[in-house]
C-alpha positions as CSV (number, residue, x, y, z in Angstrom):
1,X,13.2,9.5,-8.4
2,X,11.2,11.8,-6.7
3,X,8.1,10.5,-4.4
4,X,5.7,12.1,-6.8
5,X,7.2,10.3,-9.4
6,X,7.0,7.2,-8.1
7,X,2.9,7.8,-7.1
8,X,2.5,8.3,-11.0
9,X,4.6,5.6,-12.2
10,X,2.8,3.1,-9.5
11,X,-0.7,4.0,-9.4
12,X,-2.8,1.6,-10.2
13,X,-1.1,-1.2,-7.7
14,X,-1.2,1.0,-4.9
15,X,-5.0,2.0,-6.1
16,X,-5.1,-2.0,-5.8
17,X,-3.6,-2.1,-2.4
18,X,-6.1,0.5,-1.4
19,X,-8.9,-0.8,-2.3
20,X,-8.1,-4.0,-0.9
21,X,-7.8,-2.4,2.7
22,X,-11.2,-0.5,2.0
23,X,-12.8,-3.7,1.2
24,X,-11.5,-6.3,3.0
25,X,-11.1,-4.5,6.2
26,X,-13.5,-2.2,6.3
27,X,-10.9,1.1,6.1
28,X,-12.0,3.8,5.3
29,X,-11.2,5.3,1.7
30,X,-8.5,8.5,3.9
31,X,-7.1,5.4,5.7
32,X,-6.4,3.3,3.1
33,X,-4.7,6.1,1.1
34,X,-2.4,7.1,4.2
35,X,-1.6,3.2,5.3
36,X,-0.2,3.0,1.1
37,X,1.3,6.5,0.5
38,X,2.6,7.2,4.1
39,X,4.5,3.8,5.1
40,X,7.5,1.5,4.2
41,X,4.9,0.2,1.1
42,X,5.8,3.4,-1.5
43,X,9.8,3.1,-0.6
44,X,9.2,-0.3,-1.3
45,X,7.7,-0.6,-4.5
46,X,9.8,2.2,-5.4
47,X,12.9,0.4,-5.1
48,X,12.0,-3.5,-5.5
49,X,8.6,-2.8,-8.0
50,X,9.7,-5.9,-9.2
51,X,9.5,-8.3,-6.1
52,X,6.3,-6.2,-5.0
53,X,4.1,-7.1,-7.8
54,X,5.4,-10.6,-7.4
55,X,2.7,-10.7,-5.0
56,X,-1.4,-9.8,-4.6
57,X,-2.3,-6.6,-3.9
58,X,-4.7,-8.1,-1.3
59,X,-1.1,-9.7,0.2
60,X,0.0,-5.8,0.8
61,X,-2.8,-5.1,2.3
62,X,-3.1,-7.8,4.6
63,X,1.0,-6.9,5.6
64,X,-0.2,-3.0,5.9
65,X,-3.1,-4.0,8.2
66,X,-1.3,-6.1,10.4
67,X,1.5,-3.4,10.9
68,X,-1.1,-0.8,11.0
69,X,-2.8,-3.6,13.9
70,X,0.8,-3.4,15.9
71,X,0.9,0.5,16.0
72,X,-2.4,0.9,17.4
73,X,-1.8,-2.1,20.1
């Protein structure tokens, strides 16, 4: 499956994810949609959607953030 195709097929939970990063810590909307799109997250849901959704979106985003919080130490 090609990375587009797993955008499409995913949209609205990484939307989710996204918005939970915007909101709950203050990231802006650019950020938000590199931290999802550009990291581990997208390979992720792409190969375990199934254990991903298990959880929160707001759960991703707190994971994304504190990796995100690690890179920029």
């Amino acid at each position: 499956m090609k990375q587009n195709e797993s955008y499409e097929r995913h949209e609205e939970y990484l939307q989710c994810v996204e918005q939970s990063l915007i909101r709950d810590y203050l990231i802006s909307d650019e950020d938000a949609q590199c931290m999802v799109r550009h990291s581990w997250f997208l390979e992720s849901i792409r190969k375990n959607a199934e254990y991903i959704k298990h959880h929160r979106p707001e759960y991703w985003a707190s994971e994304l953030y504190r990796d995100y919080q690690l890179i920029r130490a």
